[in-house]
VOPAPA-74424 format. One record per residue (C-alpha): residue number from 1; residue in three letters; x, z, y. Coordinates in steps of 0.1 Angstrom, whole numbers, plus 5000, padded with zeros to 4 digits. Last residue first. Example, Ala and Ser with C-alpha at 12.3 -4.5 7.8 and 13.67 -1.06 7.14 Angstrom:
2
@pos:2, code:ser, x:5137, z:5071, y:4989 $
@pos:1, code:ala, x:5123, z:5078, y:4955 $
# end
This chain:
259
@pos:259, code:unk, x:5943, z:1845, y:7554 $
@pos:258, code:unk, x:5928, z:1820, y:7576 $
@pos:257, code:unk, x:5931, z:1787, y:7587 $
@pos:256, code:unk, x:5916, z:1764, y:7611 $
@pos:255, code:unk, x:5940, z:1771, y:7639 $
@pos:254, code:unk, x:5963, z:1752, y:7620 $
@pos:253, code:unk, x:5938, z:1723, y:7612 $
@pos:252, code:unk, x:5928, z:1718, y:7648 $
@pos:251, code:unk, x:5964, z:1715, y:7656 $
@pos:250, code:unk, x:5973, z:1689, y:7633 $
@pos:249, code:unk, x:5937, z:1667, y:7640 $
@pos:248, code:unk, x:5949, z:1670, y:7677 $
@pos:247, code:unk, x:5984, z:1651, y:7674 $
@pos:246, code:unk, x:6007, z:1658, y:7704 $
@pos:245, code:unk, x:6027, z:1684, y:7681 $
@pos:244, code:unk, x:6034, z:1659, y:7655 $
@pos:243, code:unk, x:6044, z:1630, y:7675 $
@pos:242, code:unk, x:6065, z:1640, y:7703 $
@pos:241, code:unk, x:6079, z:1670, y:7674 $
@pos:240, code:unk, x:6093, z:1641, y:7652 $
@pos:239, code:unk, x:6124, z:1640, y:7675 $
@pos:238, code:unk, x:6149, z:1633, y:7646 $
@pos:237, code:unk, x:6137, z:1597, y:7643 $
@pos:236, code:unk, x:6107, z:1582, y:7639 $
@pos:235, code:unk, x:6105, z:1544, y:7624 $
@pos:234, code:unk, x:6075, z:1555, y:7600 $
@pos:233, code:unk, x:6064, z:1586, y:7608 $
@pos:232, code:unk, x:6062, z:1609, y:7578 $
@pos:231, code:unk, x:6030, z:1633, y:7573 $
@pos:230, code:unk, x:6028, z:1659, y:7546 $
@pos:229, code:unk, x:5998, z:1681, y:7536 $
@pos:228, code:unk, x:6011, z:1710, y:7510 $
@pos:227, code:unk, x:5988, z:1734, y:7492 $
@pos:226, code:unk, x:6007, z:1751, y:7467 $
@pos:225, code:unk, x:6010, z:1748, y:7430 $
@pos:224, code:unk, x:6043, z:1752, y:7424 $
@pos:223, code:unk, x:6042, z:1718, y:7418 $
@pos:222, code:unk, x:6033, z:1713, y:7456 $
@pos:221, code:unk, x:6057, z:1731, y:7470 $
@pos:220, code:unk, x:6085, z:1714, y:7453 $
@pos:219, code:unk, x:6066, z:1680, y:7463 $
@pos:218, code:unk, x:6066, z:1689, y:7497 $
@pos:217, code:unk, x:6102, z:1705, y:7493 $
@pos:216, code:unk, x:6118, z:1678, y:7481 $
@pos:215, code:unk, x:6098, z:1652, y:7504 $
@pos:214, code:unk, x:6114, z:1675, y:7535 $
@pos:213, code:unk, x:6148, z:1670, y:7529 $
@pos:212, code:unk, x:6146, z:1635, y:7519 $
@pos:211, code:unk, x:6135, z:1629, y:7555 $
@pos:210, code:unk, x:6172, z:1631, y:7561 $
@pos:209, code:unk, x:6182, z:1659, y:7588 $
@pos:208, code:unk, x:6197, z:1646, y:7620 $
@pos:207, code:unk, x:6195, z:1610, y:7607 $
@pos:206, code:unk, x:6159, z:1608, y:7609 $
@pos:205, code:unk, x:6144, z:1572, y:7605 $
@pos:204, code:unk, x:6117, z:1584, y:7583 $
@pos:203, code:unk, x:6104, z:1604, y:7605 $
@pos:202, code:unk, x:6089, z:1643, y:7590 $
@pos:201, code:unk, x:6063, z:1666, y:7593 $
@pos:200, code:unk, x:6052, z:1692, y:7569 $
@pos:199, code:unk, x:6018, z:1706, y:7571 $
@pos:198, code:unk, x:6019, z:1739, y:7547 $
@pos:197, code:unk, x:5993, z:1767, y:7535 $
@pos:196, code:unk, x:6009, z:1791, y:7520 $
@pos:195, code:unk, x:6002, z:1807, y:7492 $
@pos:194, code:unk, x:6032, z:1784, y:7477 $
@pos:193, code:unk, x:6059, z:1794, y:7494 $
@pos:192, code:unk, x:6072, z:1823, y:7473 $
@pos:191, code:unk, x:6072, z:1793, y:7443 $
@pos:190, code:unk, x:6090, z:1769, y:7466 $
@pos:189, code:unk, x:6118, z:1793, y:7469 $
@pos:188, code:unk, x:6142, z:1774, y:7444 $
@pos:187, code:unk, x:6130, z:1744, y:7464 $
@pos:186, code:unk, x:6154, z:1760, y:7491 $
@pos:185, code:unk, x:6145, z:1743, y:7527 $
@pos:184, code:unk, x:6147, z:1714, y:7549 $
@pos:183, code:unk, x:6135, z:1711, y:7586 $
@pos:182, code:unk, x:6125, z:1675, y:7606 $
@pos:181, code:unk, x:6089, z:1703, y:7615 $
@pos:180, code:unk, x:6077, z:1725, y:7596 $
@pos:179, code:unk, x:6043, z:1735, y:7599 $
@pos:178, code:unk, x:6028, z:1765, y:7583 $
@pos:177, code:unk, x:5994, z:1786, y:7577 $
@pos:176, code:unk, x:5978, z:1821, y:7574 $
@pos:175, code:unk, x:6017, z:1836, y:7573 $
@pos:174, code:unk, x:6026, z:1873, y:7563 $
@pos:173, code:unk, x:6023, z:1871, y:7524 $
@pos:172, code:unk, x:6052, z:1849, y:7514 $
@pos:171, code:unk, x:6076, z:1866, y:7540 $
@pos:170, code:unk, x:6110, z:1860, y:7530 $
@pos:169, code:unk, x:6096, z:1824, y:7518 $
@pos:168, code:unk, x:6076, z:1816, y:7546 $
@pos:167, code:unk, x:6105, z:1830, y:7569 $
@pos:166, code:unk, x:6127, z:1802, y:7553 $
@pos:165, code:unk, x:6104, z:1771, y:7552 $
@pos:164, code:unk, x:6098, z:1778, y:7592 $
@pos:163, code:unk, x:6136, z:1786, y:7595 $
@pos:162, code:unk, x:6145, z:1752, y:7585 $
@pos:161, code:unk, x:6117, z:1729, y:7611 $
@pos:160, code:unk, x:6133, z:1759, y:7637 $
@pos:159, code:unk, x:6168, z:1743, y:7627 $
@pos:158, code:unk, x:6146, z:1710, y:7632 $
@pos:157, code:unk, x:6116, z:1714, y:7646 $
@pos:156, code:unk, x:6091, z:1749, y:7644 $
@pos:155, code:unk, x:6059, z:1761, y:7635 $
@pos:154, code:unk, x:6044, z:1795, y:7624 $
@pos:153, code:unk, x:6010, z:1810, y:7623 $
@pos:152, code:unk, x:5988, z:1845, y:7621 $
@pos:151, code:unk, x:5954, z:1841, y:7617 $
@pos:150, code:unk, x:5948, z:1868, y:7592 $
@pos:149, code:unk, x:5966, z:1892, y:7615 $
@pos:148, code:unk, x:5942, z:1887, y:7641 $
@pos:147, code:unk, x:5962, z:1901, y:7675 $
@pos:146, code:unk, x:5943, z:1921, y:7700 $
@pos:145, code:unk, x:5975, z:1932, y:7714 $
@pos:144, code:unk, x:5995, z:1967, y:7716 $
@pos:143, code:unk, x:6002, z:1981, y:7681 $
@pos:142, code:unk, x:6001, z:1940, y:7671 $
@pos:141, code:unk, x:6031, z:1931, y:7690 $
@pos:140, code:unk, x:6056, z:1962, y:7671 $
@pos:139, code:unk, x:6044, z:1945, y:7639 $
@pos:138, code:unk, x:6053, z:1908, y:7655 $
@pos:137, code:unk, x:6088, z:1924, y:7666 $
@pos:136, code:unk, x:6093, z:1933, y:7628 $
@pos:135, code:unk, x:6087, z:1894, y:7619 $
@pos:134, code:unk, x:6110, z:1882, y:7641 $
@pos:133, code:unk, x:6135, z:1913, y:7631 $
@pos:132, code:unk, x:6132, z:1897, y:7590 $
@pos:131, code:unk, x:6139, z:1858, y:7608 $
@pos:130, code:unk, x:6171, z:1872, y:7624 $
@pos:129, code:unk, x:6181, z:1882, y:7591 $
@pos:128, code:unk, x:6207, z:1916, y:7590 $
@pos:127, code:unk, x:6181, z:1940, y:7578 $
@pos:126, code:unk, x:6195, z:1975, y:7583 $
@pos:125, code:unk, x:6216, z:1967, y:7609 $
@pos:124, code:unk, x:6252, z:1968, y:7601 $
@pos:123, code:unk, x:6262, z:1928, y:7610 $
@pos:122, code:unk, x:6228, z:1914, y:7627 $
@pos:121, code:unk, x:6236, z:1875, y:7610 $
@pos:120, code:unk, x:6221, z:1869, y:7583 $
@pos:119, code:unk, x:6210, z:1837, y:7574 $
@pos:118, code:unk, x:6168, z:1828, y:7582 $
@pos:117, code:unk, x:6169, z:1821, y:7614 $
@pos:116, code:unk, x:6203, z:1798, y:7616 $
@pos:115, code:unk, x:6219, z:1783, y:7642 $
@pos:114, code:unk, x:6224, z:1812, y:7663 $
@pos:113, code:unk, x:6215, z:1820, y:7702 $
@pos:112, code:unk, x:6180, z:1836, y:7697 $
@pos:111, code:unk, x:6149, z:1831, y:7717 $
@pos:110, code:unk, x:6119, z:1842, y:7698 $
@pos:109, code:unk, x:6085, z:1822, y:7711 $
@pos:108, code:unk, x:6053, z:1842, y:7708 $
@pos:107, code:unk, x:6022, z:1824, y:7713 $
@pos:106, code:unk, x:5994, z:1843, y:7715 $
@pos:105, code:unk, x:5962, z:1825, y:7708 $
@pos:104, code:unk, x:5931, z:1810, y:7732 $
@pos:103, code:unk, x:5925, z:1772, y:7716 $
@pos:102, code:unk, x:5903, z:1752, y:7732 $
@pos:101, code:unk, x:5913, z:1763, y:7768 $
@pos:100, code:unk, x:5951, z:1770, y:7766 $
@pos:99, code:unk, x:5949, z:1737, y:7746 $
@pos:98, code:unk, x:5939, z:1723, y:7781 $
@pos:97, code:unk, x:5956, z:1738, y:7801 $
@pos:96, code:unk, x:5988, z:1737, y:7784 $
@pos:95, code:unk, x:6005, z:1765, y:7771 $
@pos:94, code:unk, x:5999, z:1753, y:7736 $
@pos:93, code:unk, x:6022, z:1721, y:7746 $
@pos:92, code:unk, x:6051, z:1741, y:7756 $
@pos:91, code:unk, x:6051, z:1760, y:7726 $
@pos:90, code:unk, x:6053, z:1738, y:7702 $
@pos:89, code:unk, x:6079, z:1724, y:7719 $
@pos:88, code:unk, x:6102, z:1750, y:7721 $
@pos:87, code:unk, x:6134, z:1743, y:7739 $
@pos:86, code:unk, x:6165, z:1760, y:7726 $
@pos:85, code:unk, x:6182, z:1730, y:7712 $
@pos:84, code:unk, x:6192, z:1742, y:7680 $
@pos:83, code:unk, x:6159, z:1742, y:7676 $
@pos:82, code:unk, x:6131, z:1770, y:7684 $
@pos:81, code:unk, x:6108, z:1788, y:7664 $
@pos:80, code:unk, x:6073, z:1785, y:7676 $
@pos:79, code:unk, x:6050, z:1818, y:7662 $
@pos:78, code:unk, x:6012, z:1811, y:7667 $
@pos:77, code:unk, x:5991, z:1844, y:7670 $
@pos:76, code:unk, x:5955, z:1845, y:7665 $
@pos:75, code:unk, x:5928, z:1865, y:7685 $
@pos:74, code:unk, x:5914, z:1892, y:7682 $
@pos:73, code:unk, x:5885, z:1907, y:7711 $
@pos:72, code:unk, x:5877, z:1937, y:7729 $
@pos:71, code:unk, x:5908, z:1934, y:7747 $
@pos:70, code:unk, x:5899, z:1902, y:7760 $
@pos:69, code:unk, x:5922, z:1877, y:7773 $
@pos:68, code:unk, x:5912, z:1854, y:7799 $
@pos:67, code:unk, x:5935, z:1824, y:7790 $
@pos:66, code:unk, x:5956, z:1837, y:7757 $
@pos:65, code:unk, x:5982, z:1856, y:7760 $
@pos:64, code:unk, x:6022, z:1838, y:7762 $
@pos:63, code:unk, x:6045, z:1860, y:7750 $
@pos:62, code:unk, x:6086, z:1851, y:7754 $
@pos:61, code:unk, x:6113, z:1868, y:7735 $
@pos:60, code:unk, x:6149, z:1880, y:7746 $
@pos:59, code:unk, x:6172, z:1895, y:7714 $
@pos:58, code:unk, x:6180, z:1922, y:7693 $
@pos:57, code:unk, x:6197, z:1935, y:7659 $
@pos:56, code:unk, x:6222, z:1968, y:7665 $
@pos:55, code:unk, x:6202, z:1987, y:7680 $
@pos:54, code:unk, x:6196, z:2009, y:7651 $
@pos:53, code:unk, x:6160, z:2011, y:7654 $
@pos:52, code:unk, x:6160, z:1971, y:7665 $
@pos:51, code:unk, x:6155, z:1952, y:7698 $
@pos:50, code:unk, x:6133, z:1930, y:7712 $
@pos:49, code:unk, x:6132, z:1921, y:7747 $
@pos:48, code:unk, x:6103, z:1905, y:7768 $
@pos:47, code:unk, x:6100, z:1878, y:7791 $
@pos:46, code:unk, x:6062, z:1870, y:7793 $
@pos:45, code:unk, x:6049, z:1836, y:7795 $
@pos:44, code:unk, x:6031, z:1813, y:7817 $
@pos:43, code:unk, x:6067, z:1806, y:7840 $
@pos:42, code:unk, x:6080, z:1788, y:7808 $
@pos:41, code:unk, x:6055, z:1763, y:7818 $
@pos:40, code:unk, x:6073, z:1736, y:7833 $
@pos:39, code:unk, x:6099, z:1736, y:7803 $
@pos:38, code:unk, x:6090, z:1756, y:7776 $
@pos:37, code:unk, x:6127, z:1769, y:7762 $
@pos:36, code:unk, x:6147, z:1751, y:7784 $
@pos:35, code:unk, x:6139, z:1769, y:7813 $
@pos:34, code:unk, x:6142, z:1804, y:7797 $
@pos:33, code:unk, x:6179, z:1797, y:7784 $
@pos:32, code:unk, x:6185, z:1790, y:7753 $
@pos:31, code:unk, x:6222, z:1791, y:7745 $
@pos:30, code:unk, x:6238, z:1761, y:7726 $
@pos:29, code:unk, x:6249, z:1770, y:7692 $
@pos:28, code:unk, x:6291, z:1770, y:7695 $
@pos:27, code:unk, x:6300, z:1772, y:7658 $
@pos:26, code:unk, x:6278, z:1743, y:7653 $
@pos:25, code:unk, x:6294, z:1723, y:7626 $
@pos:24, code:unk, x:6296, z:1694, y:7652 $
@pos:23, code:unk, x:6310, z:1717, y:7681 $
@pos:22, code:unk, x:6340, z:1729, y:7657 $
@pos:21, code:unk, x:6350, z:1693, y:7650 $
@pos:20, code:unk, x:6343, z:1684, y:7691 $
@pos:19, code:unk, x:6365, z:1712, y:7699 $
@pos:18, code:unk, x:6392, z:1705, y:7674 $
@pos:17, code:unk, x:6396, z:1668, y:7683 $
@pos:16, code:unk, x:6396, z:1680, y:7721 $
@pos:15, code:unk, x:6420, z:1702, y:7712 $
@pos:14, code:unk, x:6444, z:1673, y:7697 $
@pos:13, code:unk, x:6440, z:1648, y:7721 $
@pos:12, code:unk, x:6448, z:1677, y:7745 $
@pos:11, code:unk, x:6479, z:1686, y:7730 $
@pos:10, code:unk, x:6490, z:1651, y:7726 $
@pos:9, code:unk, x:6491, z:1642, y:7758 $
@pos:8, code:unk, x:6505, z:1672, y:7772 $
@pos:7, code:unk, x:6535, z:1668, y:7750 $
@pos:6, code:unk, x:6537, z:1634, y:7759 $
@pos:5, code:unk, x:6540, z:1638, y:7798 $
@pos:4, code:unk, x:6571, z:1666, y:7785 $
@pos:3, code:unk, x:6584, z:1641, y:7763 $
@pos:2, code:unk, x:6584, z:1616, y:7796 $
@pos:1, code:unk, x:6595, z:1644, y:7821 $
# end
C-alpha cells in the first residue's frame, strides 16, 4: 500500500512538472472567448467567421462599425491583434462612447487560438500565416464596407505587440500606421518596415518580453530610415496597454495618418 501511495505520489509530481513545462512554452494558448476579448462591450461587435478558398485556414472575427455609419461615406479601419490572453484592449477602448464619438472606424478584432500571428500555422492551405488570412479577410471587408484603405491601422500587446511588427513586414504596403505594443520583432525586416509609420510602446520593468526587444527594433527601424516614435514607461511592467491605449495624444496621431 506504501509503494503503491508512493507511486501515485510521484506520478503526479511528475505530470504536474510536465504540464506546467508545456504550459510555460505555450503549447496550450489560452482560447479567446468573446467575453474576454472586449470585455463589457464585446456585445458592440459583430461575430463573424472567416474562412479560406480551400477551407482549410479559418477562424471567429469580431466588426465593430462606426456610430451611425454611412454608406455614402469611408471610414478607416483599426486592426487590434490580441495577446496570448485573448482580450483586446485596443479594442475595448475604441468601442467606447466616447472614442466611438471622435473617432468613427471599424475595428476588426481576429480571434485566433495560437501564439503566434505571424508563424505558419494553416497546414495545406495556400498561405499557411494566420497574419497573410488576416489580411485576406480585410479584402473580403472592403467588397462590403465603406472602408478607407489609406487609413487602414494595426495595434496589438504582447504576442499581438509581435504580430504587429510581423504583418508590417509581410505586408510593407498595406498599413497607414502601427503600434506595437510589449512585442519584439526581426531587425532583419526593419527595412520592409520602414514606410511605415510606427509608435512603439514599451515598460521598462517588463519581464514578459524585455524592453530590449522593442529599442532593437525602434532603432532598427529607424536606420532603415523609417519613421519610428517610441515611448517607455518607466516602472511599467508587461501590461503597458493601461498606459498606452488610455493616452489621447497616441490615438489622435493614429488616426492622423494616411497612406
Amino acid at each position: 500500500m506504501q509503494q503503491r501511495r508512493a507511486f501515485h505520489t510521484v506520478f503526479l509530481a511528475v505530470f504536474l512538472t510536465g504540464l506546467i513545462a508545456v504550459m510555460s512554452v505555450g503549447t496550450f494558448p489560452r482560447p479567446a472567448n468573446a467575453y474576454s476579448l472586449m470585455g463589457e462591450h464585446t456585445p458592440l461587435f459583430e461575430k463573424g467567421r472567416y474562412k479560406s478558398m480551400t477551407g482549410l485556414a479559418g477562424f471567429d472575427y469580431y466588426l465593430l462599425k462606426p456610430q451611425n455609419y454611412d454608406p455614402s461615406k469611408t471610414y478607416p479601419l483599426v486592426l487590434t491583434l490580441h495577446g496570448a490572453s485573448g482580450h483586446s484592449y485596443g479594442a475595448d477602448v475604441l468601442a467606447g462612447s466616447l472614442m466611438r464619438q471622435a473617432y468613427p472606424a471599424f475595428v476588426l478584432v481576429p480571434s485566433i487560438k495560437l501564439n503566434s500571428w505571424t508563424l505558419p500555422h494553416f497546414t495545406g492551405d495556400l498561405r499557411q500565416e494566420p497574419s497573410a488570412h488576416v489580411i485576406a479577410l480585410i479584402k473580403q471587408l472592403e467588397k462590403h464596407y465603406a472602408i478607407d484603405k489609406n487609413r487602414i491601422y494595426v495595434t496589438g500587446y504582447s504576442v499581438g505587440g509581435a504580430g504587429t511588427f510581423g504583418i508590417v513586414a509581410q505586408h510593407p504596403d498595406f498599413f497607414a500606421a502601427a503600434a506595437p505594443l510589449c512585442g519584439k520583432g526581426m531587425p532583419r525586416d526593419a527595412k520592409a518596415m520602414a514606410k511605415t509609420p510606427f509608435w512603439v510602446f514599451h515598460g521598462s520593468a517588463d519581464r514578459v518580453i524585455g524592453p530590449e526587444n522593442s529599442r532593437l527594433m525602434v532603432n532598427s527601424i529607424r536606420n532603415a530610415g523609417g519613421s519610428v516614435r517610441y515611448t517607455e514607461y518607466p516602472g511599467v511592467g508587461h501590461d503597458v496597454w493601461t498606459h498606452a491605449y488610455t493616452d489621447r495624444t497616441f490615438w489622435a496621431w493614429l488616426f492622423a495618418q494616411t497612406r
